[in-house]
C-alpha positions as CSV (number, residue, x, y, z in Angstrom):
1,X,-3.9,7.4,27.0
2,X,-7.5,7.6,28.3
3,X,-8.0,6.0,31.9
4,X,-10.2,3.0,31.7
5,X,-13.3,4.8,33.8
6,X,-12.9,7.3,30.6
7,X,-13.4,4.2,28.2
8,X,-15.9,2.5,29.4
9,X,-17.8,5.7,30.1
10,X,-17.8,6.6,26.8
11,X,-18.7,3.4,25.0
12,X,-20.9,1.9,27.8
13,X,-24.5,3.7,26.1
14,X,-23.6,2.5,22.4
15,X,-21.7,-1.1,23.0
16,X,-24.5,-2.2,25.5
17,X,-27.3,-1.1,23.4
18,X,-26.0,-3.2,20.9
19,X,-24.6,-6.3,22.9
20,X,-22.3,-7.3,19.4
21,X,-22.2,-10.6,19.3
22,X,-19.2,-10.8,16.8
23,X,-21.5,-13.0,14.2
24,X,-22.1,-11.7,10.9
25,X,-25.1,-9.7,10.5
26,X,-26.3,-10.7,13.8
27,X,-26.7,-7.5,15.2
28,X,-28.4,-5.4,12.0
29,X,-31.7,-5.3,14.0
30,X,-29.5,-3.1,16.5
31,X,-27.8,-1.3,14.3
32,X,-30.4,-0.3,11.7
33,X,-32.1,1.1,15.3
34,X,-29.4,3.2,15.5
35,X,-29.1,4.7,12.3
36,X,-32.9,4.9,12.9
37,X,-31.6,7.8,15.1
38,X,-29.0,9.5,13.3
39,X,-29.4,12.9,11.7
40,X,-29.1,13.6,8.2
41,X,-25.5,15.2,9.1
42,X,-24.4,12.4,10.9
43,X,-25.6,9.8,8.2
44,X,-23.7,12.0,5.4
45,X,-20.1,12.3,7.9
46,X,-20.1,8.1,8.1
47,X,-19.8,8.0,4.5
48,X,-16.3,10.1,4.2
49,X,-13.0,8.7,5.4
50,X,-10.5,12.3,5.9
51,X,-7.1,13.4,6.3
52,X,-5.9,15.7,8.7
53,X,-2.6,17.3,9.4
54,X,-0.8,16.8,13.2
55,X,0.4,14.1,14.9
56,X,-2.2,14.6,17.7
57,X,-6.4,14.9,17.5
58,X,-6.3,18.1,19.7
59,X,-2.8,19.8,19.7
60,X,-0.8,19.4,16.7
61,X,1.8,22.0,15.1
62,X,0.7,25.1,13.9
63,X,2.2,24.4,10.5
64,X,-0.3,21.4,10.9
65,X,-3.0,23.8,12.0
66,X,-2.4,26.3,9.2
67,X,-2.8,23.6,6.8
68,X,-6.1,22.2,8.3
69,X,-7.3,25.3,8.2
70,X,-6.7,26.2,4.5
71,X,-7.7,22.5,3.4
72,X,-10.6,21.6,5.6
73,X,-11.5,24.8,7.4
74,X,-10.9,23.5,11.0
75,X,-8.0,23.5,13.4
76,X,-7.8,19.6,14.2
77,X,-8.9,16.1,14.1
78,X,-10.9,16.5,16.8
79,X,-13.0,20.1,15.1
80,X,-13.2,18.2,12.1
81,X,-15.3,15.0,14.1
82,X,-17.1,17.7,15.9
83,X,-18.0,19.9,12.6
84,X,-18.6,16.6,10.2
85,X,-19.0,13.7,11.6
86,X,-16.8,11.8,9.5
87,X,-17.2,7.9,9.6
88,X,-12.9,7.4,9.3
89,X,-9.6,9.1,9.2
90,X,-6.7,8.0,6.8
91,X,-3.8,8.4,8.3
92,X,-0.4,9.9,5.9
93,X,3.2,10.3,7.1
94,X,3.2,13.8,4.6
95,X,0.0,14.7,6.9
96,X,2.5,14.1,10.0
97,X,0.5,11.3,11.8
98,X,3.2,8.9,11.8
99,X,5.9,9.8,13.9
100,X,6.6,6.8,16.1
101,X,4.1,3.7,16.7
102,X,3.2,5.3,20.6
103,X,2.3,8.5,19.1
104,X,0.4,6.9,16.6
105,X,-1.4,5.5,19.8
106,X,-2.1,8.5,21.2
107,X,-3.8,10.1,17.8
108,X,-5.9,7.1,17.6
109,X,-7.0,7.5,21.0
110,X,-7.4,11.0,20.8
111,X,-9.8,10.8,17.8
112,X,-11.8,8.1,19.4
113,X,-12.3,9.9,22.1
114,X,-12.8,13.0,20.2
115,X,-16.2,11.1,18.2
116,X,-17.1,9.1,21.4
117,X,-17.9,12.2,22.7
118,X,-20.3,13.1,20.0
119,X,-23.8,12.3,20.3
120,X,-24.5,8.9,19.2
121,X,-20.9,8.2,19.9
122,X,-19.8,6.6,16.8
123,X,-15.8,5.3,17.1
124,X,-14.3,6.3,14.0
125,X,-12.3,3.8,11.2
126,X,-8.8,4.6,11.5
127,X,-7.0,3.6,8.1
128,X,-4.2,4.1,6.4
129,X,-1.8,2.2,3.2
130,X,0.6,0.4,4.8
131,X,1.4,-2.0,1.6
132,X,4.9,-2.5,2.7
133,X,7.8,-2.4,0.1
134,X,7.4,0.9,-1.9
135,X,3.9,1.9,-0.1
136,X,4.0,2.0,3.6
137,X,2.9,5.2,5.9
138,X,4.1,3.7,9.7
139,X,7.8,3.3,9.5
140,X,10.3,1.6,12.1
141,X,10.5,0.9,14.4
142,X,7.6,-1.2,13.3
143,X,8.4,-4.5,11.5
144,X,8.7,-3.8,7.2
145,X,8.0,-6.8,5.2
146,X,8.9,-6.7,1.5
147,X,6.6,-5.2,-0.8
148,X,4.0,-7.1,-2.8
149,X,6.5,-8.1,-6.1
150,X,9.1,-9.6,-4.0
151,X,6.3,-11.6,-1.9
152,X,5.4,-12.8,-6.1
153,X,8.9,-14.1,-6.3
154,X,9.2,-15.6,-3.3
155,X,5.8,-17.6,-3.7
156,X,5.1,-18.5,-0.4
157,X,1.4,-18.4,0.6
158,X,2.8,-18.8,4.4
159,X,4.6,-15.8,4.0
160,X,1.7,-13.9,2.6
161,X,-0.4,-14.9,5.5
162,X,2.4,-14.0,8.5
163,X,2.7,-10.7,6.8
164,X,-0.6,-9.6,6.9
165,X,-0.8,-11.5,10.5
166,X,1.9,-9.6,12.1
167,X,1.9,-6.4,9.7
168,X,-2.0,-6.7,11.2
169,X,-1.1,-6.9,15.2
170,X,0.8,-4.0,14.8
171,X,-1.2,-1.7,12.8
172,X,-4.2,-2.9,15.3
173,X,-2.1,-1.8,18.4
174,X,-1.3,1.7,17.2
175,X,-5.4,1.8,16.8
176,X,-5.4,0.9,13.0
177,X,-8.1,-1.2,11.8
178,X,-8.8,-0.7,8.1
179,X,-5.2,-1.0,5.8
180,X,-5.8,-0.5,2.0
181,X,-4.1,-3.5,1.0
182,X,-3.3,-6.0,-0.4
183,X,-3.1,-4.7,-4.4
184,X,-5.1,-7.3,-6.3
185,X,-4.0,-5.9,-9.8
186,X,-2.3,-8.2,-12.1
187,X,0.5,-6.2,-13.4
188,X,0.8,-7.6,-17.1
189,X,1.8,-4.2,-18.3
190,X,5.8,-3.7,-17.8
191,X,5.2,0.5,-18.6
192,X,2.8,0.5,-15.7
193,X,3.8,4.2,-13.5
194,X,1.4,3.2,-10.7
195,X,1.5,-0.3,-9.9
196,X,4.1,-2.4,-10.8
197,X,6.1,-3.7,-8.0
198,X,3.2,-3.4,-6.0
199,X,1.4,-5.5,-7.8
200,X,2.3,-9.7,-6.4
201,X,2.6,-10.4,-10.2
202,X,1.6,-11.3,-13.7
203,X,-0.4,-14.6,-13.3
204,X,-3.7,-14.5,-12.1
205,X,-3.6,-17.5,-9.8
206,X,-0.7,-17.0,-8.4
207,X,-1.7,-13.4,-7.1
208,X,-5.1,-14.8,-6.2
209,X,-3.6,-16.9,-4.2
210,X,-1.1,-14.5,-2.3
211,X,-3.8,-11.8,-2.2
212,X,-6.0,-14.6,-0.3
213,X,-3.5,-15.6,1.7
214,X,-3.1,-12.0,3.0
215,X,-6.1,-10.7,3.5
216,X,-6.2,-14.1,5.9
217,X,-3.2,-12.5,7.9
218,X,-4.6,-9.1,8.5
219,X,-8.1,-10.4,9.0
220,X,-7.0,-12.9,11.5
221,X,-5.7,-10.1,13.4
222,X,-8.5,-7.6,13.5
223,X,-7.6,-5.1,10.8
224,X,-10.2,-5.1,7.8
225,X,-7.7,-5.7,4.7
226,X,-8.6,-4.0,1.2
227,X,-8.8,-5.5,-1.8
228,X,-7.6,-2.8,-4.8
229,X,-8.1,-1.3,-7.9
230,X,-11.4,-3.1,-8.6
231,X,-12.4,-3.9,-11.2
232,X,-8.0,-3.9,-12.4
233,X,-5.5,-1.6,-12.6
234,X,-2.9,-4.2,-13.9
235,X,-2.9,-2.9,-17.4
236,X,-2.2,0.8,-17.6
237,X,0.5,3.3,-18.8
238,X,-1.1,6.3,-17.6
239,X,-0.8,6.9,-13.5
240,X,-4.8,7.5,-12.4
241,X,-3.2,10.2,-10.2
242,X,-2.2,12.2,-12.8
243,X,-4.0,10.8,-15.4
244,X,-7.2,8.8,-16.9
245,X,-5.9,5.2,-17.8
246,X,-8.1,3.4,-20.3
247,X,-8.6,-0.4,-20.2
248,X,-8.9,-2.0,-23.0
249,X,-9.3,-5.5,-22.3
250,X,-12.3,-7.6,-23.2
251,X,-14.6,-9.1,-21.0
252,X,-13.7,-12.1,-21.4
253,X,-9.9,-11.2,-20.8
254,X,-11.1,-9.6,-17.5
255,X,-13.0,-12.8,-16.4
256,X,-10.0,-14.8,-16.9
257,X,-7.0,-12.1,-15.5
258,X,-8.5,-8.9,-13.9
259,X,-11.3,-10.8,-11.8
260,X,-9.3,-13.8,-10.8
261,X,-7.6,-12.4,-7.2
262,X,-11.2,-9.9,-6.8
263,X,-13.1,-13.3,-6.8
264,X,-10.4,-14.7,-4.2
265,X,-10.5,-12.1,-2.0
266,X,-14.3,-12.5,-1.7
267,X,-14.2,-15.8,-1.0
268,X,-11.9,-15.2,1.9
269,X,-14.5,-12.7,3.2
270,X,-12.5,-9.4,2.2
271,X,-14.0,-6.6,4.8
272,X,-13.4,-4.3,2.1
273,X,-12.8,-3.6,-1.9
274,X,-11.4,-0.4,-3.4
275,X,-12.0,0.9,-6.9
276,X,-10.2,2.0,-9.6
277,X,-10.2,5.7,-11.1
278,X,-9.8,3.7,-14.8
279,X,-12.6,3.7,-17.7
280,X,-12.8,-0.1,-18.7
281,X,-15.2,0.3,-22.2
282,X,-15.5,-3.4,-22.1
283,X,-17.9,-3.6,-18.2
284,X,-18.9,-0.2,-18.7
285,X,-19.4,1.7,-22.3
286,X,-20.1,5.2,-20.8
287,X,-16.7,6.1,-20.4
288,X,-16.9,7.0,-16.2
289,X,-14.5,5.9,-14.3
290,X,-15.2,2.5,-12.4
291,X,-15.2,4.5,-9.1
292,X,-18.9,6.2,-10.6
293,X,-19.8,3.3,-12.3
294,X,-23.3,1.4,-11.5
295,X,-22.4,-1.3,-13.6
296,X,-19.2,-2.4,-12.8
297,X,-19.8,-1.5,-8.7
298,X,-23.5,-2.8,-8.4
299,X,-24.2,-4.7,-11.4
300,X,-20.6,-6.7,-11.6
301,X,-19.1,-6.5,-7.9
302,X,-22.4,-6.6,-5.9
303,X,-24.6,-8.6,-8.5
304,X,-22.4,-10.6,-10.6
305,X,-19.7,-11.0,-7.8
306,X,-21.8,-11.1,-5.0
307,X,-19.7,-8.7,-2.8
308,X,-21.7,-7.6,0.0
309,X,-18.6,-5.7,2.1
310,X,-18.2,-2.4,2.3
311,X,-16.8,-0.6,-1.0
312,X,-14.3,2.7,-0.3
313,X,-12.9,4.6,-3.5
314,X,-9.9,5.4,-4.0
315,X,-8.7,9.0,-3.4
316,X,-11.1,11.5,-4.6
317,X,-8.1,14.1,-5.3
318,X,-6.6,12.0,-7.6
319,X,-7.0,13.2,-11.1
320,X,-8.3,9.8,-12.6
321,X,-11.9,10.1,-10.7
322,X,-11.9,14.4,-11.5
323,X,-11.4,14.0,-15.0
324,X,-15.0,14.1,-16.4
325,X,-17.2,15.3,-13.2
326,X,-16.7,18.6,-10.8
327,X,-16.0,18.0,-6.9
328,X,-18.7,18.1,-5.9
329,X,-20.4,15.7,-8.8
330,X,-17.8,13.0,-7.6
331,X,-19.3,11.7,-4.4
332,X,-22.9,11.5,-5.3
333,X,-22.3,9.9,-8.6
334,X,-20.0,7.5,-6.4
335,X,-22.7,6.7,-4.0
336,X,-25.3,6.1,-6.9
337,X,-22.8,3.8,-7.7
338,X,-22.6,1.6,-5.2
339,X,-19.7,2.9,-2.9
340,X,-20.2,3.0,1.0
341,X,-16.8,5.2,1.8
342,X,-15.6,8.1,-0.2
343,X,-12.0,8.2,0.7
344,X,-10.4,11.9,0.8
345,X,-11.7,14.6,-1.3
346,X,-9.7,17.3,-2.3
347,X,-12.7,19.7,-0.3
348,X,-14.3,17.7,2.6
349,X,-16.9,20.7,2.8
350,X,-17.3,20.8,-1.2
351,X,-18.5,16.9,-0.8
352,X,-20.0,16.8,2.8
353,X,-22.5,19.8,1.1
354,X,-22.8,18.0,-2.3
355,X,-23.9,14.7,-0.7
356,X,-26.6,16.5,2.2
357,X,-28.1,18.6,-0.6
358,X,-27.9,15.6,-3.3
359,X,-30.1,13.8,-0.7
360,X,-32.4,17.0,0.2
361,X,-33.2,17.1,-3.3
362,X,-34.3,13.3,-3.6
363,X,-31.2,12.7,-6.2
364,X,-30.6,10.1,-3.3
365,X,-32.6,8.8,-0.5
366,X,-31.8,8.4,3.2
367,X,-32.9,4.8,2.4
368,X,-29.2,4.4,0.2
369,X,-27.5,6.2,2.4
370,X,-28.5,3.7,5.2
371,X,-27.3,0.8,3.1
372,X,-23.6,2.1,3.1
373,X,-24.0,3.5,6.7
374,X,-25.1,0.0,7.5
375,X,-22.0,-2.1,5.9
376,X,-19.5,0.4,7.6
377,X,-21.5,0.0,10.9
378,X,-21.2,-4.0,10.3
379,X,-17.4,-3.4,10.0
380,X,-17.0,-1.3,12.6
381,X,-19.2,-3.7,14.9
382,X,-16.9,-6.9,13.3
383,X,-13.6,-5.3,14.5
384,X,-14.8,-4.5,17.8
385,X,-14.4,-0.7,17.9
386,X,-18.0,-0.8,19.8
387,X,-16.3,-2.2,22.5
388,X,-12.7,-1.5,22.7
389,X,-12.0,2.0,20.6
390,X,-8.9,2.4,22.6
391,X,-5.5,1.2,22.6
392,X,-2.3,1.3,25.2
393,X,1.1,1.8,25.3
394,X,1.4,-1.3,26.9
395,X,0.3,-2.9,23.7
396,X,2.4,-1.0,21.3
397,X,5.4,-1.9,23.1
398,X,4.6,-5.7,23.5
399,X,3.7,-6.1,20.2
400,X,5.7,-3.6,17.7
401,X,8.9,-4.1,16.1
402,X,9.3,-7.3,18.2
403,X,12.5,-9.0,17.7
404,X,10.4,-12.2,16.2
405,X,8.5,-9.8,14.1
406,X,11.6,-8.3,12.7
407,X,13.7,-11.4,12.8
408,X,10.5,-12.8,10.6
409,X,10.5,-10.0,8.1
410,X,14.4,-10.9,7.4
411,X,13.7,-14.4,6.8
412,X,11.3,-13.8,4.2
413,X,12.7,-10.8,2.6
414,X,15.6,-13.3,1.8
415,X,13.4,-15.9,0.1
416,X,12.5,-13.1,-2.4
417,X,15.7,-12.1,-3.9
418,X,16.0,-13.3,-7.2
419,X,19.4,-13.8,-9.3
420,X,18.9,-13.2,-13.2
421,X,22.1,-13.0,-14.1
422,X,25.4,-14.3,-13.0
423,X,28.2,-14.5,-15.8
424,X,31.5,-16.2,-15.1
425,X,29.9,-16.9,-11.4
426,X,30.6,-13.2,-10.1
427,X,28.4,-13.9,-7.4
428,X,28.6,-14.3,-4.7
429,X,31.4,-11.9,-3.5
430,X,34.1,-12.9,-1.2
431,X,35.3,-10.3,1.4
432,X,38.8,-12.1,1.1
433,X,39.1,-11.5,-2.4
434,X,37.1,-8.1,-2.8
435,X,37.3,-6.6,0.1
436,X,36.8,-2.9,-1.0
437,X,33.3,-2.3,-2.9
438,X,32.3,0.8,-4.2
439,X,28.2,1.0,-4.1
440,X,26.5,3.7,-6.6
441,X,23.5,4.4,-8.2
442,X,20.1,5.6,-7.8
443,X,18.7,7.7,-4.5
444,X,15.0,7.7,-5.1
445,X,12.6,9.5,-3.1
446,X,12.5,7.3,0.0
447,X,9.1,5.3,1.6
448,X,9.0,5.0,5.4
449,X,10.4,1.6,5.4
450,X,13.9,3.2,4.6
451,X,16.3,4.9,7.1
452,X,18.0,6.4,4.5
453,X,19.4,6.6,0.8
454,X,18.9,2.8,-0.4
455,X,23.4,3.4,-1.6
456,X,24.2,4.2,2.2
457,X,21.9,1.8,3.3
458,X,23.1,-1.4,0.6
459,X,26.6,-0.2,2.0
460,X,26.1,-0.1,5.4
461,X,24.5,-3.5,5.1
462,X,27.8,-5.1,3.6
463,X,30.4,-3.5,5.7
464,X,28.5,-5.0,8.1
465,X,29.3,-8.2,6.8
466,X,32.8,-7.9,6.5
467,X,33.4,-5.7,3.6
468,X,34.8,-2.1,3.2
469,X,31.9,-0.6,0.9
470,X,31.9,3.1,0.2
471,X,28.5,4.7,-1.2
472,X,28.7,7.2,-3.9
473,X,24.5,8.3,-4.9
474,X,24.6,8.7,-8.5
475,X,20.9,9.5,-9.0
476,X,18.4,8.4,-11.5
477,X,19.9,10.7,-14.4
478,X,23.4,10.6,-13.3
479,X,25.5,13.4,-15.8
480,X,28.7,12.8,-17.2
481,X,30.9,14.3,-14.7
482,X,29.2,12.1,-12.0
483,X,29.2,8.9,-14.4
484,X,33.0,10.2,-14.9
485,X,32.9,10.0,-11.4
486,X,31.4,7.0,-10.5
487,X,34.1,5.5,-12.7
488,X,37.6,6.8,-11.1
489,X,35.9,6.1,-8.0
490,X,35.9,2.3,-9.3
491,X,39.6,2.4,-10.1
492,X,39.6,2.1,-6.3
493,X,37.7,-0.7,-5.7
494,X,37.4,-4.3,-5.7
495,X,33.7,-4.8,-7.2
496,X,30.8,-2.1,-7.7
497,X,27.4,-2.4,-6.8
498,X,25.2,-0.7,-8.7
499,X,21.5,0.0,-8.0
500,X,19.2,0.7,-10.8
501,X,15.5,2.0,-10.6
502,X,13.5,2.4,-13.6
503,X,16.2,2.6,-16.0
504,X,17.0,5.5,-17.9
505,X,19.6,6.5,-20.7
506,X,22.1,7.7,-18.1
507,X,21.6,5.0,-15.9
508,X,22.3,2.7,-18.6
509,X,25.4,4.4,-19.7
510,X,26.9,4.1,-16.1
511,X,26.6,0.7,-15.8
512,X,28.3,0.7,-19.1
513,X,31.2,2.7,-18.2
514,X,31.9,0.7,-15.2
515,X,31.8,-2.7,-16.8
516,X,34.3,-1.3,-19.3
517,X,36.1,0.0,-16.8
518,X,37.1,-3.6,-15.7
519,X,35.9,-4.0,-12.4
520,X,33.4,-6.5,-11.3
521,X,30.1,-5.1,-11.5
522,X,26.7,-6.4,-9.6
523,X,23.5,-4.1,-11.0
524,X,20.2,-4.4,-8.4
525,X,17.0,-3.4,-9.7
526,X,15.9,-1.7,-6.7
527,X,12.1,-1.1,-8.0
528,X,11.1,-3.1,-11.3
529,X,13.2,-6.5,-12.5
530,X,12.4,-5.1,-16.1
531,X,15.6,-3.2,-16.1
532,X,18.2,-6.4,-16.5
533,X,16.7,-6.3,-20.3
534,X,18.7,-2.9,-21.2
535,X,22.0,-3.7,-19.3
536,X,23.1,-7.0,-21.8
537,X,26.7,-6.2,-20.4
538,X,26.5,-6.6,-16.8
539,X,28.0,-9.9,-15.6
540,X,25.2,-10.4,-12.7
541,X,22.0,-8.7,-11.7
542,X,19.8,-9.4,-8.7
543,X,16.1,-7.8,-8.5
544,X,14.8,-6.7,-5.3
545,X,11.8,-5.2,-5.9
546,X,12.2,-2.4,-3.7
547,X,14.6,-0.2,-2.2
548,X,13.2,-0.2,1.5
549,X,16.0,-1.6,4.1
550,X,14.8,-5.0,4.6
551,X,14.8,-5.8,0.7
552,X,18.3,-4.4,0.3
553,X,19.6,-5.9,3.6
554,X,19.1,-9.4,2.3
555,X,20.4,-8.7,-1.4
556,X,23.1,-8.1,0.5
557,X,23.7,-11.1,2.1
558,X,22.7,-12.9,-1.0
559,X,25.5,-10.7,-2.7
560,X,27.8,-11.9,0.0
561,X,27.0,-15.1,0.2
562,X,25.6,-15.3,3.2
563,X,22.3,-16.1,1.7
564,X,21.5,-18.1,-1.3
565,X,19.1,-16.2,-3.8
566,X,15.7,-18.3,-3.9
567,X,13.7,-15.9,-5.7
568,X,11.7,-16.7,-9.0
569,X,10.3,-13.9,-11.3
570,X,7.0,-13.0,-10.8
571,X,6.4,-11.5,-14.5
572,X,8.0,-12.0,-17.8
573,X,11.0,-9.5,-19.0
574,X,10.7,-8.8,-22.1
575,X,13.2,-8.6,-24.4
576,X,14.2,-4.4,-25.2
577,X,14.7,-4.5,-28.6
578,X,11.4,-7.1,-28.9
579,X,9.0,-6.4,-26.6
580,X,6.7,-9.8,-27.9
581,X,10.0,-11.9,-26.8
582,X,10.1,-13.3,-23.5
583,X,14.0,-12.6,-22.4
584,X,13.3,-14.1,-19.0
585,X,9.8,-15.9,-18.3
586,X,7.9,-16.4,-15.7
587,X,9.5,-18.5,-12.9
588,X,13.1,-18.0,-14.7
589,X,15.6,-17.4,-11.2
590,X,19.0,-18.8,-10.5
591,X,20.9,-20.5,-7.6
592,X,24.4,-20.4,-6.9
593,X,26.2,-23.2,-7.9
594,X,28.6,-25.2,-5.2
């Protein structure tokens, strides 16, 4: 970590010469003076928030290296500050940033110091998606909440708020202060690939309310929250990663669902909103995506919405935003739009370029670029990175993973747990009576708030509580031999858990096979609570949203008894064979009976 003389050395010229005063807008005088003396170059680097490989800003890996070079065309974080000026740096734990919490530390600092060094010395945005439940980037030891769904069914606007508060403490003391969340989409489409369970629900209010209550929590503790996918990615079948989702609501259908939490999150003063890579005919008739769209970004959100924060697109590699324009089209077209941050192109030299000669040819004017340059200074200035860039070790260890953060992640992770189904009272399980469980089912690809396959984690959590439980991973498209499998294996046990994630054929026929094979049988949705809809066999079924360790350590206590199941559904599950039919609505959860 940098000594103290090194901090205050390098921030003393730009923090005093702006004297922040912490009040909104108070200090644009001072900081339209210094834009006054940017360059061009350093203008156009402000607006772009990168990835970089390595889990440090001077000396990462060479694999890291290699891939900086062939992606960006420089070694490190610190060559890519020095070559182009960029404004912020996303942090990924594919990009190997997120080791551990005190590495994460020393990056942070290391990039700081890295940009402080520049001329101008501009501290740099560190961000990153740390959703929680199936999206989070910093893993444990730092404290994983459940993910936005199982917050939905748990209701709790208190909850909301202390997991952006201490989700926000943390992520501040490893030197994070922008997180893209929380997910403000109303997920009224049960086929949606890319938001779903991240989404808090089906009702507007009831996510305007929790997405409120969160960006309170994170705000509170220094971290700039994110509202996303303006203007509503709650309706979609197509994933705008892959694909080019199409909207087709109405306007008015959008004023009364899509806009509801977007208009919530402004009125708690959201730092920041992030678009959508969807086409929505009914705001915008060209057929651009939202992220290039004047009038959904200036004339709805800025004019009609009155957002005056600082608008960041989603990734510009995804394929949603690519679809009609070229590379280097994408970022000025965003910027006419009304964005301030363009979040990681595939080609940060393609778009760097394509903006600097967009605005040497008067398709934009400095003048615009200040505008954006000014809201990300304003944020910057607001979160205090003028004066304190750095962070310490001392920090990270007094504040992450505590054992009242953790111990507060459990409690709420076991109000969210919701019961849909429990035939002839199956539920809970008694150790005296089935002491032997068998656990199977799917092994998806695992989020950083898992230490492991979510059937070795559900098993460990319930021999800890008394039971023998054996895992056997069955996949997503378990064959025959391994449903065969699965099902001798259940000769020798008491009960079987089985987890289900996005059910498929074979997923259905194992859960099949093992009822019929006579044993008690508990399914767990462990992503969306649709799945209860195909299994009309199974004598109980829990949802837990999420197969990350703190959602499947309190379904099992709930399956144990050692924690009653308080969780209400969040959206409707509709019926399989009649999708118009409601099998379970809204609010639909059950208790265990004394």
């Amino acid at each position: 970590m940098p000594s103290r003389r090194t901090v205050l050395a390098a921030t003393a010229g730009v923090a005093a010469s702006l004297a922040l005063s912490g009040t909104a807008h108070a200090n644009d005088k001072k900081l339209r003076s210094l834009i006054s003396r940017m360059t061009l170059e350093e203008k156009v680097g402000q607006l772009f928030v990168m990835r970089v490989y390595g889990h440090s800003a001077t000396a990462p890996d060479q694999a890291d290296i290699d891939a900086n070079l062939k992606e960006i065309g420089v070694r490190t974080a610190a060559e890519m500050i020095a070559r182009y000026r960029v404004g912020g740096i996303i942090y990924f734990t594919w990009a190997h940033n997120t080791r551990d919490p005190h590495q994460i530390a020393d990056l942070s600092n290391g990039i700081q110091q890295a940009s402080l060094r520049q001329p101008r010395g501009l501290p740099v945005l560190v961000s990153t998606d740390q959703e929680h439940g199936i999206v989070c980037r910093v893993g444990e030891p730092a404290t994983l909440f459940p993910g936005a769904m199982a917050i939905g069914a748990g209701g709790s606007r208190k909850d909301a708020r202390t997991l952006g508060r201490i989700a926000g403490q943390e992520l501040r003391a490893i030197g994070i202060r922008q997180n893209y969340s929380p997910v403000a989409d109303v997920n009224v489409n049960p086929a949606n690939p890319v938001i779903g369970v991240r989404s808090f629900g089906s009702e507007a209010d009831a996510v305007a309310g929790l997405v409120a209550a969160e960006v309170a929590g994170y705000q509170g503790a220094g971290v700039a929250a994110t509202a996303k996918h303006f203007p509503g990615h709650g309706d979609t079948a197509v994933d705008s990663h892959y694909g080019f989702p199409v909207i087709t609501h109405s306007r008015e259908l959008w004023e009364k669902l899509d806009a509801v939490p977007f208009r919530s999150a402004i009125r708690a003063g959201i730092d920041s909103i992030m678009t959508a890579h969807i086409q929505f005919p009914a705001l915008d008739a060209s057929g651009d995506p939202a992220t290039l769209s004047h009038p959904i970004l200036t004339g709805i959100l800025r004019g009609e919405l009155g957002y005056d924060g600082v608008v960041v697109t989603d990734s510009l590699g995804m394929e949603g935003v690519r679809t009609k324009y070229g590379d280097a089209r994408v970022p000025v077209l965003a910027l006419k739009a009304g964005v301030d941050q363009l979040l990681n192109p595939p080609s940060l030299d393609v778009a760097w370029n394509a903006v600097l000669k967009a605005v040497r040819d008067g398709e934009l004017t400095e003048a615009r670029l200040d505008e954006s340059i000014l809201r990300i200074l304003r944020l910057k200035a607001r979160l205090g990175l003028f004066e304190e860039p750095y962070v310490s070790h001392g920090g990270v260890t007094r504040t992450v993973g505590t054992p009242a953060h953790l111990a507060a992640a459990e409690r709420i992770a076991e109000r969210t747990t919701t019961l849909l189904v429990n035939e002839g009272r199956v539920l809970p399980l008694n150790r005296n009576t089935h002491p032997k469980l068998l656990v199977v089912g799917a092994d998806p690809a695992s989020p950083s708030g898992t230490t492991g396959p979510p059937t070795g984690v559900l098993a460990a959590a319930l021999t800890a509580l008394g039971f023998t439980a054996t895992a056997l991973p069955t996949g997503t498209a378990p064959s025959a031999a391994t449903v065969a499998q699965a099902v001798a294996a259940a000769q020798d046990a008491d009960a079987v858990i089985v987890g289900t994630y996005n059910i498929t054929a074979a997923q259905k026929t194992l859960v099949e096979q093992l009822v019929a094979a006579g044993r008690p049988v508990v399914a767990v949705a462990i992503r969306n609570p649709y799945d209860v809809a195909h299994l009309p066999t199974v004598p109980a079924y829990l949802a837990a949203y999420s197969w990350t360790d703190v959602e499947l350590r309190a379904a099992a206590r709930v399956i144990a008894g050692q924690a009653a199941p308080r969780g209400k559904l969040p959206v409707p599950v509709q019926r399989a064979d009649d999708p118009a039919t409601a099998l379970y609505p809204v609010g639909y959860g059950l208790a265990y009976r004394r």
